[in-house]
C-alpha positions in Angstrom: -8.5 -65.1 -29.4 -11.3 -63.2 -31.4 -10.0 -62.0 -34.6 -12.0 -59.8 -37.3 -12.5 -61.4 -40.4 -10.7 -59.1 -42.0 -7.3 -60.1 -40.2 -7.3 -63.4 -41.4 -5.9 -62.8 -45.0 -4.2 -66.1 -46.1 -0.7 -65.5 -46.6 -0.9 -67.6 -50.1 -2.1 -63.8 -51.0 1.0 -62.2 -50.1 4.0 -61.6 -52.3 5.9 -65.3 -51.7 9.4 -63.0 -50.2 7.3 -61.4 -47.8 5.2 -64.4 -46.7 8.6 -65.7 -44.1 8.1 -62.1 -42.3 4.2 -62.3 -42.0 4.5 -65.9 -40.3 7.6 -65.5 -37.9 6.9 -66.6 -34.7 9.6 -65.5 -33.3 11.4 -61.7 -32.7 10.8 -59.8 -35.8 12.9 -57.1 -34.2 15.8 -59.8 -33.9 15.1 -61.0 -37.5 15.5 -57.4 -39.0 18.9 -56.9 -37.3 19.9 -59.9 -38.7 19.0 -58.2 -42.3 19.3 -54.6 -42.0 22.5 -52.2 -40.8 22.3 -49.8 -38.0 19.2 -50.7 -36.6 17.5 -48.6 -34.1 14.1 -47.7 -32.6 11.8 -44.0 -32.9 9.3 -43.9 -30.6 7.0 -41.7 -32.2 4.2 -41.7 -28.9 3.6 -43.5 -26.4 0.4 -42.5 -23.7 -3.5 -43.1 -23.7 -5.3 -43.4 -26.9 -9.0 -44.9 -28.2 -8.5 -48.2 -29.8 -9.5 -48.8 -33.3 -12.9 -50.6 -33.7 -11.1 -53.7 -35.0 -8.4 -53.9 -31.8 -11.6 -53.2 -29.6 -12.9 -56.4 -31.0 -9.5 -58.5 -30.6 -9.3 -57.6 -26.6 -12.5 -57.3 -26.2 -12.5 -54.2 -24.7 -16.0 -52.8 -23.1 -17.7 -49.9 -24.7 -16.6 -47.4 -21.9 -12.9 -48.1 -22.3 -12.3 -45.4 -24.4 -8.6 -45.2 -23.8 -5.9 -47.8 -23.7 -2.2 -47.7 -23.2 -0.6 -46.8 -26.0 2.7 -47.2 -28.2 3.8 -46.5 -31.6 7.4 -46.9 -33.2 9.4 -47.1 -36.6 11.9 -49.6 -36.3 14.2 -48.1 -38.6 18.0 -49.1 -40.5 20.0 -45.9 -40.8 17.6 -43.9 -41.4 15.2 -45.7 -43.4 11.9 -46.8 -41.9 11.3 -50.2 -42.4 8.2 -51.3 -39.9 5.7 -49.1 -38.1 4.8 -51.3 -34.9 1.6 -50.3 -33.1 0.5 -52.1 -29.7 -1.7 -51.5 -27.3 -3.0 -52.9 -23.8 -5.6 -52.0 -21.1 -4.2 -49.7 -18.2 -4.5 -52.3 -15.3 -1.9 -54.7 -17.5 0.6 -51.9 -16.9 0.4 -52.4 -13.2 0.4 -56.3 -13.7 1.8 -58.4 -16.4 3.3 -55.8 -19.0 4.7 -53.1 -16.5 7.7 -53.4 -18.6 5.6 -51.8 -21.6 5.6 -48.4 -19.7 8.7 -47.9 -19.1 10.4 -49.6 -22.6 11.4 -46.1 -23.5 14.0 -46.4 -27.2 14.2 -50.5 -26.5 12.0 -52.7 -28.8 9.3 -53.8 -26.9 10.3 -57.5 -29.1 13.4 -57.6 -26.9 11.0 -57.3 -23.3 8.5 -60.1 -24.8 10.7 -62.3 -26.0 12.9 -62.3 -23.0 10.4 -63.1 -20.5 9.7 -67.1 -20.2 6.4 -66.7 -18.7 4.8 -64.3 -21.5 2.9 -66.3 -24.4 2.0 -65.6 -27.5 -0.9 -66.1 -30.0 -1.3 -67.2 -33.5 -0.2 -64.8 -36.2 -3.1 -63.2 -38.3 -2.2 -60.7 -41.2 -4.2 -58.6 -43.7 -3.2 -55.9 -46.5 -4.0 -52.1 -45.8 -5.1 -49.6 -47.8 -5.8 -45.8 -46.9 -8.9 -46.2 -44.8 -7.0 -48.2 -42.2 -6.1 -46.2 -39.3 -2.6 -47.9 -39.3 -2.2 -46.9 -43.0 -2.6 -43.9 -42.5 -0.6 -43.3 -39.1 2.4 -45.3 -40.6 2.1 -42.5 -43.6 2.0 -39.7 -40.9 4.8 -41.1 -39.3 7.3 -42.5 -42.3 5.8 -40.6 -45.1 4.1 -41.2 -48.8 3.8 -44.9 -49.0 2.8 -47.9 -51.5 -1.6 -48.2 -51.5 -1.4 -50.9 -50.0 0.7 -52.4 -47.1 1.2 -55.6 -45.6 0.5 -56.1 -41.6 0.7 -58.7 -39.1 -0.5 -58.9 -35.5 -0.8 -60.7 -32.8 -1.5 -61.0 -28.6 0.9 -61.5 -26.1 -0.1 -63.1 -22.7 1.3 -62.5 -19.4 -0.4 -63.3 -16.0 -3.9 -63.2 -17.6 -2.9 -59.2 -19.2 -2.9 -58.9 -23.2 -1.0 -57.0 -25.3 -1.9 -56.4 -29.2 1.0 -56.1 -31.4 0.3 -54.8 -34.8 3.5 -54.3 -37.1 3.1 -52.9 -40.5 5.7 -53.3 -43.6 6.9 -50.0 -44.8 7.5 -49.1 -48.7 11.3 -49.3 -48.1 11.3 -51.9 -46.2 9.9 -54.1 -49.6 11.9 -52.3 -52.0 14.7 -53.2 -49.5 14.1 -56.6 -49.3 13.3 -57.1 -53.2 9.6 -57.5 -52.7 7.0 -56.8 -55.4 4.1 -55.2 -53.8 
């Protein structure tokens, strides 16, 4: 899988409580139930949007794609946003291996992927971001002021040759919730 150089920040880098989260393979939605109370999902949109330059590169999406299936969500405990999750896939996956993604409505789309056998996934790749990062800034839009710089991790999930990008970004609260110095 192509990856920017930009997404391959070594982990070393990160603060050492946060490192676990960055490099877990598994459900990070099952991982913050097990940590945080009254978890739940806000889908914040989900519909056709242009891909950011550096997820163009990842799926290698041609230059006249200028839309791709969309979805963003805070996966929140009480009411505290703790991770804004960002994916994206082309629109003939949605027909073929991720027709689930559609149609996930207030489910975490962690729950769909991990549940499906058949559905792979890639290696993690992480990288800090600061204010002129798209993400940055929609995770602000969407959760509010936040630290200068945030912690993300992404990766590609693989079903009957479709990919899906998966791009989850630690909030403010979720490190000051977790003891992290950022």
């Amino acid at each position: 899988m192509p990856h920017t150089a930009f997404w391959h920040s070594p982990s070393i880098t990160a603060p050492r409580e946060l490192r676990p989260w960055l490099s877990e393979r598994g459900s990070l939605t099952q991982r913050l139930i097990a940590h945080f109370s009254h978890f739940h999902v806000r889908v914040l949109q989900q519909g056709w949007h242009p891909p950011h330059l550096d997820e163009r590169t990842v799926l290698q999406l041609p230059r006249q794609q200028t839309r791709v299936a969309s979805r963003e969500v805070l996966l929140c405990s009480a009411d505290r946003p703790l991770v804004f999750a960002h994916s994206i896939t082309r629109r003939a996956s949605l027909q073929r291996g991720f027709h689930l993604f559609g149609r996930s409505g207030s489910r975490p789309l962690g729950a769909l992927l991990f549940a499906d056998p058949t559905i792979r996934r890639s290696h993690l790749s992480w990288r800090k971001l600061n204010h002129r990062h798209p993400l940055w800034q929609k995770a602000v839009a969407a959760a509010g002021p936040q630290a200068a710089t945030l912690w993300a991790r992404r990766s590609v999930f693989y079903a009957c040759g479709d990919q899906l990008l998966v791009t989850e970004v630690f909030l403010t609260d979720f490190l000051t919730s977790s003891g992290i110095d950022f």
